[in-house]
MARBA-3410 file (N, C-alpha, C, O; in Angstrom, 1 decimal):
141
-67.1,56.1,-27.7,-66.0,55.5,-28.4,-64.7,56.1,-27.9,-64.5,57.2,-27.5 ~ -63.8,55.1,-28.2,-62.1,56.1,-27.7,-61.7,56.0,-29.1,-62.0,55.4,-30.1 ~ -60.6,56.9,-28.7,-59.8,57.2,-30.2,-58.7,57.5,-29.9,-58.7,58.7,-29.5 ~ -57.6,57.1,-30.0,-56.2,57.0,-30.4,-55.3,58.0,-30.8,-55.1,58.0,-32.0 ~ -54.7,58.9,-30.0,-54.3,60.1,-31.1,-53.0,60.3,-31.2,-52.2,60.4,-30.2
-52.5,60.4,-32.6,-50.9,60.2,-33.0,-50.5,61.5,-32.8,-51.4,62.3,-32.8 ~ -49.4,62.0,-32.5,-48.3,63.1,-32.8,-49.0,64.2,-33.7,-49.4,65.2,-33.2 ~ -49.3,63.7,-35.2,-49.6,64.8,-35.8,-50.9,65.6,-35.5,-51.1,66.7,-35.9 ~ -51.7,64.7,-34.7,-53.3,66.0,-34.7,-52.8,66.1,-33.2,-53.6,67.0,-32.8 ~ -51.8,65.7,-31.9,-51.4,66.3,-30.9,-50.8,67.8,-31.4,-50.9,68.7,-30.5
-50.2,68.0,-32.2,-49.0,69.0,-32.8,-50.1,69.9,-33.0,-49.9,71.1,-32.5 ~ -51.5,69.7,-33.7,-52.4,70.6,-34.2,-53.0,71.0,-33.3,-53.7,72.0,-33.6 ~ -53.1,70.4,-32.0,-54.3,71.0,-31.2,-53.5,72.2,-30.5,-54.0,73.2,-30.0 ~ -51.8,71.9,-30.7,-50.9,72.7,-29.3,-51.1,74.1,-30.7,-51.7,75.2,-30.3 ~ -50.7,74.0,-31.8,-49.9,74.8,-32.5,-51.2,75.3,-33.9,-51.8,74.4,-34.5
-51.4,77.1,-34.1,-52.0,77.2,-35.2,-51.5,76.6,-36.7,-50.8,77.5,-37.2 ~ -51.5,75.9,-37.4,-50.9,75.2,-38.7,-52.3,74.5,-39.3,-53.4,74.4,-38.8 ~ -51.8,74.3,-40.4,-53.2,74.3,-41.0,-54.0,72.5,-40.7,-53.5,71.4,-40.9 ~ -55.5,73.0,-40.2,-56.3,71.8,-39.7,-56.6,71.6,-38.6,-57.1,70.6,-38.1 ~ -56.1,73.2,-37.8,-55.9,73.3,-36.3,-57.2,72.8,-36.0,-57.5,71.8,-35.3
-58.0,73.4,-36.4,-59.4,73.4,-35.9,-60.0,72.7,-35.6,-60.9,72.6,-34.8 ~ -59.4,71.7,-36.7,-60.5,70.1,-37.6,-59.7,69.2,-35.9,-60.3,68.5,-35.1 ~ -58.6,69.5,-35.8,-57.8,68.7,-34.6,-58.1,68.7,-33.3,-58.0,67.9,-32.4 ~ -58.5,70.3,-33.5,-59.1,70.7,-32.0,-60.6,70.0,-31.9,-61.0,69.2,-31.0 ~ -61.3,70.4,-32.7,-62.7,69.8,-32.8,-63.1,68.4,-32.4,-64.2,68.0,-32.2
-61.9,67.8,-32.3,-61.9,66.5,-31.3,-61.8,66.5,-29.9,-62.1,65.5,-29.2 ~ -61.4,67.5,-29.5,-61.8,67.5,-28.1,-63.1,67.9,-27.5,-63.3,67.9,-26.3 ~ -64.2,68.2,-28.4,-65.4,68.8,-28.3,-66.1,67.7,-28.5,-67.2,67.6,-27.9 ~ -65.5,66.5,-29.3,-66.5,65.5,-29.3,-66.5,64.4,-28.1,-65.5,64.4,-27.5 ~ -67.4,63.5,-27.6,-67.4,63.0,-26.7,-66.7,61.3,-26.5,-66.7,60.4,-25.7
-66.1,61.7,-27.6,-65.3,60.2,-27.4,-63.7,60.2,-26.3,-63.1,61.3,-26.3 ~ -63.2,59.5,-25.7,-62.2,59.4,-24.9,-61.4,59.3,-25.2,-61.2,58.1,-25.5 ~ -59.9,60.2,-25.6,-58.6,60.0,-25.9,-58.1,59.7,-25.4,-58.1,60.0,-24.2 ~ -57.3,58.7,-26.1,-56.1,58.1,-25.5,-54.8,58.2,-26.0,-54.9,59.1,-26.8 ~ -53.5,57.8,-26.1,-52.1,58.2,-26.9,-51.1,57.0,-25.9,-51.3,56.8,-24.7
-50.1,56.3,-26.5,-49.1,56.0,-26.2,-48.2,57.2,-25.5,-48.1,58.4,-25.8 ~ -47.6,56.6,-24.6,-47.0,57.8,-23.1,-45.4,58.4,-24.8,-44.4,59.2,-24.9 ~ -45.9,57.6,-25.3,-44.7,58.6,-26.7,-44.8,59.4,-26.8,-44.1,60.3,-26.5 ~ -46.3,59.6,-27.5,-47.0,61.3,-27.9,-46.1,62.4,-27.3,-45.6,63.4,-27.9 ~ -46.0,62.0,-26.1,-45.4,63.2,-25.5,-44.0,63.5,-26.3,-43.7,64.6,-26.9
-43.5,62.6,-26.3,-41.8,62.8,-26.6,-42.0,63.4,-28.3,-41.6,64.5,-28.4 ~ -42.5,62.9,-29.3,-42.5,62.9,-30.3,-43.6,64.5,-30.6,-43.5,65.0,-31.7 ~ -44.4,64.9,-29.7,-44.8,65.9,-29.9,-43.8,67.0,-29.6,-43.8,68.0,-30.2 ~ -42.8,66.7,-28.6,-42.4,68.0,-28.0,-40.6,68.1,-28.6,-39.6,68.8,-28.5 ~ -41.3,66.9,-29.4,-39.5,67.1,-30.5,-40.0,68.3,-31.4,-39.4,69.5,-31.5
-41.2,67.7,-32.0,-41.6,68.7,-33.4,-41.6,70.1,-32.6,-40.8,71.0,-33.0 ~ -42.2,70.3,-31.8,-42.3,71.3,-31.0,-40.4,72.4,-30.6,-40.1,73.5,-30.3 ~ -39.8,71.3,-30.8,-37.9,71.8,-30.4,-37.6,72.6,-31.7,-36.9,73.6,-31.8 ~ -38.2,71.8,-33.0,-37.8,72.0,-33.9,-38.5,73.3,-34.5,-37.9,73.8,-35.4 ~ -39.6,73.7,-34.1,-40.5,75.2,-34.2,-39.5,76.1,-33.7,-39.3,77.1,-34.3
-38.8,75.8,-32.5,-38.4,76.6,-31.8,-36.9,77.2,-32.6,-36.6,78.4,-32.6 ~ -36.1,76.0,-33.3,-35.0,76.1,-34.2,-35.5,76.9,-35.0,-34.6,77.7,-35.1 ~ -36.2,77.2,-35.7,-36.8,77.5,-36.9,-37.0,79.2,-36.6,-37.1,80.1,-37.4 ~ -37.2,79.2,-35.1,-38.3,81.1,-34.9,-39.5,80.8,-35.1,-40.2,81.8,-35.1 ~ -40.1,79.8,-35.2,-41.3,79.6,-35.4,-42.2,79.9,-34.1,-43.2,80.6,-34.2
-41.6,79.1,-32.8,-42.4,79.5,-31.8,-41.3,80.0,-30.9,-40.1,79.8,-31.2 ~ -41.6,80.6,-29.7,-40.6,80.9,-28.5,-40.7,79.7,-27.8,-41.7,78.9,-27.6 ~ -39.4,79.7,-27.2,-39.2,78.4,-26.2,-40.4,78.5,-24.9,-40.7,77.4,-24.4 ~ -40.8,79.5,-24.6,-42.0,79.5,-23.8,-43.0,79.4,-23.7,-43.8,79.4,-22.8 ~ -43.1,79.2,-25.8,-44.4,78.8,-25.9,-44.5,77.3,-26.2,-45.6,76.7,-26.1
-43.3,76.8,-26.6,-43.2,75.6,-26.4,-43.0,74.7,-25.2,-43.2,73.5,-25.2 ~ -42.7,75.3,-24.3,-42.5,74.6,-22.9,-44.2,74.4,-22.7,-44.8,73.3,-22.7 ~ -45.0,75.7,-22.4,-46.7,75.9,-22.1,-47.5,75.1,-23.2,-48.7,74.9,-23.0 ~ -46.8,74.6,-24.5,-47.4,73.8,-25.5,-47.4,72.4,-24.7,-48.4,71.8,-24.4 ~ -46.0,71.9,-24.3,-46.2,70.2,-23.9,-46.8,70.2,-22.4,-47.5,69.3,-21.9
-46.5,71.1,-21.8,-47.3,71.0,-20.7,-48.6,71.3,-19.9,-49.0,71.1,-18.7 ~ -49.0,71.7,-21.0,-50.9,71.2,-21.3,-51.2,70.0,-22.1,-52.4,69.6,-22.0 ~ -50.4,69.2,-22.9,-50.6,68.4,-23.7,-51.3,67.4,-23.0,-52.5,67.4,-23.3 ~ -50.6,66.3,-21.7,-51.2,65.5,-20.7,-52.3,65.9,-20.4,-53.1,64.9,-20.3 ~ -52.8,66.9,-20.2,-54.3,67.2,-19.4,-55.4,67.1,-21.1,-56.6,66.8,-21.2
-54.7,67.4,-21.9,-55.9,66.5,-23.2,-56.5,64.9,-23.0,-57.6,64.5,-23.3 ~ -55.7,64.4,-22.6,-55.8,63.1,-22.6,-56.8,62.0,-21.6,-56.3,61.8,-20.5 ~ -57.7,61.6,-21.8,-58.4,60.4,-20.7,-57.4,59.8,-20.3,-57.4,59.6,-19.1 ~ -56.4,59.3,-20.9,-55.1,58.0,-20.9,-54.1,58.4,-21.6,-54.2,59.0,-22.6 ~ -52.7,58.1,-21.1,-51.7,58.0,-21.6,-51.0,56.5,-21.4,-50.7,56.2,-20.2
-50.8,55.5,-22.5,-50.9,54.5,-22.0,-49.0,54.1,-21.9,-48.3,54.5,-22.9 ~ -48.6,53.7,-21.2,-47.0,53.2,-21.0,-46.8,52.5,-22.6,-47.8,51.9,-23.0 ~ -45.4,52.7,-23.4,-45.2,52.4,-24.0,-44.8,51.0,-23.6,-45.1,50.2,-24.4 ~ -44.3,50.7,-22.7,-43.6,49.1,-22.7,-44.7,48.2,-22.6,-44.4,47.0,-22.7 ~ -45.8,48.4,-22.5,-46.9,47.8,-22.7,-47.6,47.3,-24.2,-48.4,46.4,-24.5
-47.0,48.2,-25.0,-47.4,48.2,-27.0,-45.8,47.8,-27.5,-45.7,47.5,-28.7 ~ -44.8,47.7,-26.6,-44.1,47.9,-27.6,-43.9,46.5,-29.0,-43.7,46.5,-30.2 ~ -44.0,45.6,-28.2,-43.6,44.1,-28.4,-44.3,44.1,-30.1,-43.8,43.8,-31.2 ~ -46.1,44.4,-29.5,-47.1,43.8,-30.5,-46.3,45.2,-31.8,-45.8,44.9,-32.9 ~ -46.3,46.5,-31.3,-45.4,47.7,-32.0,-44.5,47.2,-32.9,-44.4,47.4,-34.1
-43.8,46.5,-32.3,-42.5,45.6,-33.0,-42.9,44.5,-34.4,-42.3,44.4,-35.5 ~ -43.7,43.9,-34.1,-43.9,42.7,-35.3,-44.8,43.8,-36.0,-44.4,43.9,-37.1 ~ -45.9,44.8,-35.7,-46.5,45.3,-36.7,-45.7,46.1,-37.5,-46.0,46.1,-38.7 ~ -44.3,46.8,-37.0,-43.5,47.8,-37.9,-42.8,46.4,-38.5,-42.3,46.8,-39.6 ~ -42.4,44.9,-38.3,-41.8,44.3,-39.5,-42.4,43.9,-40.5,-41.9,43.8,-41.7
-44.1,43.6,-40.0,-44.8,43.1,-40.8,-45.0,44.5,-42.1,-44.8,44.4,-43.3 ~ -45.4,45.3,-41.4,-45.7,46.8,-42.6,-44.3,47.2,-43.4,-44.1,47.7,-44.5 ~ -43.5,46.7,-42.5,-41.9,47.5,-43.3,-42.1,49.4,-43.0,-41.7,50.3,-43.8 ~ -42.7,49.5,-41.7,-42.4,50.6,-41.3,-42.2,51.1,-39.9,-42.8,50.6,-39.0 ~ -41.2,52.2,-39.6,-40.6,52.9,-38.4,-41.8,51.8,-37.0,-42.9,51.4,-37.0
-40.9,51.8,-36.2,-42.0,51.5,-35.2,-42.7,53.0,-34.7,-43.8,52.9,-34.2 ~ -42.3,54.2,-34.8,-42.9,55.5,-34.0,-44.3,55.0,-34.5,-45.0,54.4,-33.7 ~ -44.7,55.2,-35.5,-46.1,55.2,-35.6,-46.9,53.7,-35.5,-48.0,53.6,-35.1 ~ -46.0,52.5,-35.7,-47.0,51.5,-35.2,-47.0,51.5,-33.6,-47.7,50.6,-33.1 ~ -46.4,52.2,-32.8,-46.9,51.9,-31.4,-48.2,53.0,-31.2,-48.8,52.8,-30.2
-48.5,53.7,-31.8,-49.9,54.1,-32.0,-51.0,53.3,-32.8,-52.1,53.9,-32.8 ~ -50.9,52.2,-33.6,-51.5,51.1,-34.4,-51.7,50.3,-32.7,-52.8,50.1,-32.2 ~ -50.4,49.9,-32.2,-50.6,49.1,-31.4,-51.3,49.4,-29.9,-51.7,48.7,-28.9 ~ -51.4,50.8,-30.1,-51.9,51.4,-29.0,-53.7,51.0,-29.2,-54.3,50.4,-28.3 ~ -54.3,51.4,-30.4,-55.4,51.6,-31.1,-56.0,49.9,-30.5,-56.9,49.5,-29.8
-55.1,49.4,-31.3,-55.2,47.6,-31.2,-55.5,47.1,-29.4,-56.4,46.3,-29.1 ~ -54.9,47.6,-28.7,-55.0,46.8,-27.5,-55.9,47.6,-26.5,-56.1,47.2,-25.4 ~ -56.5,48.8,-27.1,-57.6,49.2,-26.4,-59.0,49.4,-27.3,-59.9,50.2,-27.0 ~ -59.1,48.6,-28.3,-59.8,48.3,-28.9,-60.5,49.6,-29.2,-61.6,50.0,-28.8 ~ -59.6,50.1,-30.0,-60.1,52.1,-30.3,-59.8,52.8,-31.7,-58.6,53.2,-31.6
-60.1,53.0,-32.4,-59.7,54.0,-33.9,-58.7,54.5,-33.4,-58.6,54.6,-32.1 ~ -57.6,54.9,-34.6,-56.3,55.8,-34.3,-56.8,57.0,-35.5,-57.4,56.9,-36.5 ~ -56.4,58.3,-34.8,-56.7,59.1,-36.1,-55.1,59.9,-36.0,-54.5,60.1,-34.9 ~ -54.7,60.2,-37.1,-53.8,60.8,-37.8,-53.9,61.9,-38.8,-54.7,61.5,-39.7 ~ -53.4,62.9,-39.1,-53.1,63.3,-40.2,-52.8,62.9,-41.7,-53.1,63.3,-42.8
-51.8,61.7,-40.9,-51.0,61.6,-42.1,-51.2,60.9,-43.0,-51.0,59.8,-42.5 ~ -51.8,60.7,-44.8,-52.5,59.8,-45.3,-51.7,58.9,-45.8,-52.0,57.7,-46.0 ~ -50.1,59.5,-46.0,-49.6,58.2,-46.4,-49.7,56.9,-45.4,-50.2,55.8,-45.8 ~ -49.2,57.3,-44.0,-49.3,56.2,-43.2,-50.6,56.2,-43.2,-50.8,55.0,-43.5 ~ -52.2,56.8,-43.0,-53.3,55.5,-42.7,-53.4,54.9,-44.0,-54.2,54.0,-43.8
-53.2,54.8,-45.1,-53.1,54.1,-46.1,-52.5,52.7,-46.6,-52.9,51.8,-47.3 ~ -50.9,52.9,-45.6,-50.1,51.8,-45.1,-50.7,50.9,-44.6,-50.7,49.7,-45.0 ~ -51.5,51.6,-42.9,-51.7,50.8,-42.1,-52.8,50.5,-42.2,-53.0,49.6,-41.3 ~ -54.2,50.8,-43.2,-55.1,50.1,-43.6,-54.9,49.2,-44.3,-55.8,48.3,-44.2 ~ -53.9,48.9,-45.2,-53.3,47.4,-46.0,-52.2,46.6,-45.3,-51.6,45.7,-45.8
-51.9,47.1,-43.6,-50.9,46.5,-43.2,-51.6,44.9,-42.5,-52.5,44.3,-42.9 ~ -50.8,44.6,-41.5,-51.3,43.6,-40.9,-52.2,43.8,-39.8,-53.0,43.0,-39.4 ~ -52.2,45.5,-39.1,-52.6,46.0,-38.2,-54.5,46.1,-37.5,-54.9,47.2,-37.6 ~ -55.1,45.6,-37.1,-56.4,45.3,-37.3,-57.3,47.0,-36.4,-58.5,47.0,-36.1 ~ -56.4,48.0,-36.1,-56.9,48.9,-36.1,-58.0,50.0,-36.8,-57.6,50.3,-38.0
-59.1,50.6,-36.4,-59.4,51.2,-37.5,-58.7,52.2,-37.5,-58.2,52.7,-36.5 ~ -58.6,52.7,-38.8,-57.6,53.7,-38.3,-58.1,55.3,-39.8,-58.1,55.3,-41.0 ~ -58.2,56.2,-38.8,-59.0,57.4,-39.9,-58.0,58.5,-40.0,-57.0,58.6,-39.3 ~ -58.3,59.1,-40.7,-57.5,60.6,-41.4,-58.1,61.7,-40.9,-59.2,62.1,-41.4 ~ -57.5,62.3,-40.2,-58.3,63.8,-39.4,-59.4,64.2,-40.4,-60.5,64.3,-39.9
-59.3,64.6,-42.0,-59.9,64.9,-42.5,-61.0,64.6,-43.2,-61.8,65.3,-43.9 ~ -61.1,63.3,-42.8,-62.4,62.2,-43.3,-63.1,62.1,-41.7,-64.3,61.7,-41.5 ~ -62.5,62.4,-40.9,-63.4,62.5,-39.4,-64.1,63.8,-39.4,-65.3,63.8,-38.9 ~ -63.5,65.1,-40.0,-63.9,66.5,-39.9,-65.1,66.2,-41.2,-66.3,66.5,-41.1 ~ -64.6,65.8,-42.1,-66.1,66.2,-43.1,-67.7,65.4,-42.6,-68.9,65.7,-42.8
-67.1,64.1,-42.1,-68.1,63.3,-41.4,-69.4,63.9,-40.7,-70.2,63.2,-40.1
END
């Protein structure tokens, strides 16, 4: 199976925060990740913003995004999702950042897993025909 991975369980695999494990534990299983070529950008914001904070050193952040790519089977070009990205974020009434991982999910016929429950909540009642799971209902599975 492939599986789809948003920003937030990328953030978890780079960085100890709580669920690291349950995040990481996805690389152990044998299904094939994949991510919109976004991930990167949107991971290595959060990652800018650790750095604002003292949270991490800038060198641990540089050695954070630049192992990121070597997680991945695929990183797929955004201008490739964006379009279908576009009607799913008018149809849901939400940001496109996260439906181009809906649309990512969608066009490689793959589960998206995320952290975040408000959004798979959204996007399980949206128009989006992704399956789409919660890090934490994948970990207790």
């Amino acid at each position: 199976m492939t599986l789809v991975i948003d920003a937030s369980i990328a953030v978890k695999w780079l960085i100890d925060e709580p669920d690291h494990l349950a995040a990481r534990s996805l690389l152990d299983r044998s299904e094939q990740l994949q991510a919109p070529d976004f991930v990167l950008i949107e991971t290595a914001n959060v990652l800018w913003k650790k750095v604002l904070r003292r949270e991490l050193t800038e060198q641990q952040a540089s050695g954070a995004i630049d192992s990121l790519p070597r997680l991945f089977e695929a990183i797929v070009p955004s201008n490739l999702l964006i379009a279908r990205a576009l009607r799913i974020a008018i149809a849901m009434s939400h940001p496109i950042y996260d439906c181009l991982y809906l649309a990512c999910a969608e066009r490689i016929d793959a589960g998206l897993v995320t952290a975040d429950k408000r959004f798979a909540t959204k996007a399980r009642a949206g128009l989006s025909v992704a399956r789409v799971h919660v890090l934490d209902e994948l970990s207790s599975a």
